[in-house]
Steps between C-alpha positions, in 0.01 A plus 500: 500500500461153523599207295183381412346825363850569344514204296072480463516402123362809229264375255556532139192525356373426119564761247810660301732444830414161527528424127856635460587365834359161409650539134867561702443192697477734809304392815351738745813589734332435825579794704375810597602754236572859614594766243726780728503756167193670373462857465152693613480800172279780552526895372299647768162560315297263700552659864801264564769713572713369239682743270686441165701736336391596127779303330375201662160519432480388139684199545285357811204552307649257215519304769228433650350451141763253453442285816109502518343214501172423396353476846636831648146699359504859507548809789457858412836639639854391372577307890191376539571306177858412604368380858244311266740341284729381817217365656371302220836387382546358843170311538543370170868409633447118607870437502552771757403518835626810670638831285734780677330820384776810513482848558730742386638794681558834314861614528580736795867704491737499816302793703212214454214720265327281229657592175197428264636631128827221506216244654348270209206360699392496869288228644425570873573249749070551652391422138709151477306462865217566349476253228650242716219502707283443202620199434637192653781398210626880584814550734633847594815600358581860630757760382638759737791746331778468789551904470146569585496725858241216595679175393552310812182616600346408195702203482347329815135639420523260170593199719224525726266497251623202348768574235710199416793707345583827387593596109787719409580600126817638605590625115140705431418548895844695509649271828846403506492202711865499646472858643582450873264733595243190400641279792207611745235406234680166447517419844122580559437278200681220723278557806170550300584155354430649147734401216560748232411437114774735311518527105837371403670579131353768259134645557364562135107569566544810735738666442881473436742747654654321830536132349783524697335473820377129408864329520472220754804581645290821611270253753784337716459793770162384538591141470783544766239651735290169471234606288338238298508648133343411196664586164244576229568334182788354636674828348468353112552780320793781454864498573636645842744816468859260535295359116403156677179393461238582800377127480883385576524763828150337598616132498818628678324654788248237502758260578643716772203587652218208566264798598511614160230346306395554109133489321442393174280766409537619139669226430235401211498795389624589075832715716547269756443102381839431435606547901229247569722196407858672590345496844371155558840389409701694714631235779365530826277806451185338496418490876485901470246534266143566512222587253365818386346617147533869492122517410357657301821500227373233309722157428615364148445177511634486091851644599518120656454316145822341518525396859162322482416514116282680286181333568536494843639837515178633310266285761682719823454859240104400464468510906277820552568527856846682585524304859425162308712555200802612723451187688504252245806669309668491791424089533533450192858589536576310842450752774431264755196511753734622791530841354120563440451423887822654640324849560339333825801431626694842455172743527293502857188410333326328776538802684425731240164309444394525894565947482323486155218303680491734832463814285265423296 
């Protein structure tokens, strides 16, 4: 992409952004903003192909009640309303000017047959494709299970339609990223040009039984076969089995490895905010970061009271818009404009834009 539509200024316009922005003594941070974490949620009810499990969901239906804002109006199926709600919250998202919108692949065992009782939710990769050709904020964020029979297959399907990375959530998806049998996966990831967004640390929203699999030190096969990686959350939460934290390993093998990136999504979230500052001062990690929110968990803008005090910390809570509130937390305590725009340099949007274009 080039420089002049990567640093093409966002407009902040009037309303609760620009009030707690303007109350923070925050300007506008004149560059493209790309978010490179936000989930698509569906339970399959609107012809979608998505599937949750039953103990999932009553909590995504919270949820969306949760995130809605006023302008996301009403659907009669359960997706339709997500889809809604991500639509709305994006338009309504002045901050932001592209969002990565990920699928999730339902687990698959070694013989490669979808497994769906240990899966917690299943967003198919043609749905993601779907809404991202509804929208021009939307960019394709596709999931493909490396034990599937069809993954390479599936794998370079995905990139000619336009996907700009693919998602693994190695500790719910059931994938243990340093199994060598991976390397052919990894290496197509290299020629695809694809990087790979992996949770790192503890998964707590779905499910809980291979937190294991999300030590960083699990990603350096992939990072060895020159795969650019993203680590989600920058692994803030959890300790690793030798009792160190998962954070620590992350900052460790970021350091090692410049491939290895980290997003900040979660990080303004009530189980997450205290990483936020640990990782803005950790020397020389700041060229790997990039921006994500994690949409649609919803930020707490209060849990910052004593960073940016009370009454400013209320002014970022009163922010309706999950995109917008995320933001200005996040400027509010000195994430600099580099990181918002870094997802143009690590994901092939340009060229993700062009397929998206073609096929529609």
């Amino acid at each position: 992409m080039a420089d002049g539509a990567l640093y093409a200024p966002s407009i902040i316009r009037n309303g609760l952004l620009g009030e707690a922005l303007a109350l923070l003594g925050i300007e506008g941070i004149g560059v493209r903003h790309i978010d490179v974490h936000a989930h698509a949620i569906g339970v399959g009810d609107g012809g979608t192909g998505c599937w949750a499990n039953p103990r999932t969901r009553w909590g995504l239906g919270l949820l969306c009640r949760m995130a809605r804002p006023r302008s996301a109006g009403r659907a009669p199926s359960q997706d339709q309303r997500w889809a809604q709600l991500l639509r709305a919250t994006a338009d309504g998202a002045t901050c932001v000017d592209h969002v990565v919108v990920l699928a999730l692949d339902a687990v698959h065992d070694a013989a490669g047959r979808r497994l769906f009782d240990p899966t917690s939710l299943f967003i198919p990769n043609d749905y993601v494709f779907r809404l991202c050709g509804e929208h021009p904020k939307f960019l394709p964020g596709a999931s493909v299970h490396p034990d599937r029979r069809d993954a390479l297959e599936e794998l370079h399907r995905v990139a000619e339609r336009g996907a700009v990375l693919i998602k693994w959530l190695p500790n719910a998806q059931q994938i243990d990223p340093a199994d060598a049998r991976l390397t052919p996966f990894y290496r197509a990831l290299v020629a695809l040009g694809l990087p790979l967004l992996s949770h790192l640390g503890h998964e707590y929203s779905l499910g809980r039984s291979g937190q294991h699999l999300g030590d960083p030190r699990r990603l350096r096969r992939a990072l060895e076969e020159g795969v650019t990686v993203i680590g989600a959350h920058c692994a803030s939460a959890g300790l690793a089995d030798d009792g160190r934290e998962n954070f620590l390993h992350f900052v460790d093998v970021a350091r090692r490895y410049p491939n290895l990136y980290g997003d900040l999504s979660a990080l303004t979230l009530m189980n997450r905010w205290r990483y936020l500052r640990r990782i803005l001062r950790e020397e020389g990690l700041l060229p790997q970061l990039l921006n994500g929110t994690d949409y649609p968990l919803p930020p707490c803008g209060l849990c910052f009271a004593r960073e940016v005090g009370a009454r400013r910390a209320w002014s970022l809570a009163r922010i309706p818009n999950l995109f917008e509130r995320d933001h200005a937390i996040k400027r509010a305590m000195g994430v600099p404009g580099e990181v918002f725009a870094r997802g143009y340099q690590v994901l092939p949007v340009a060229r993700s834009l062009q397929r998206l274009r073609r096929s529609a």
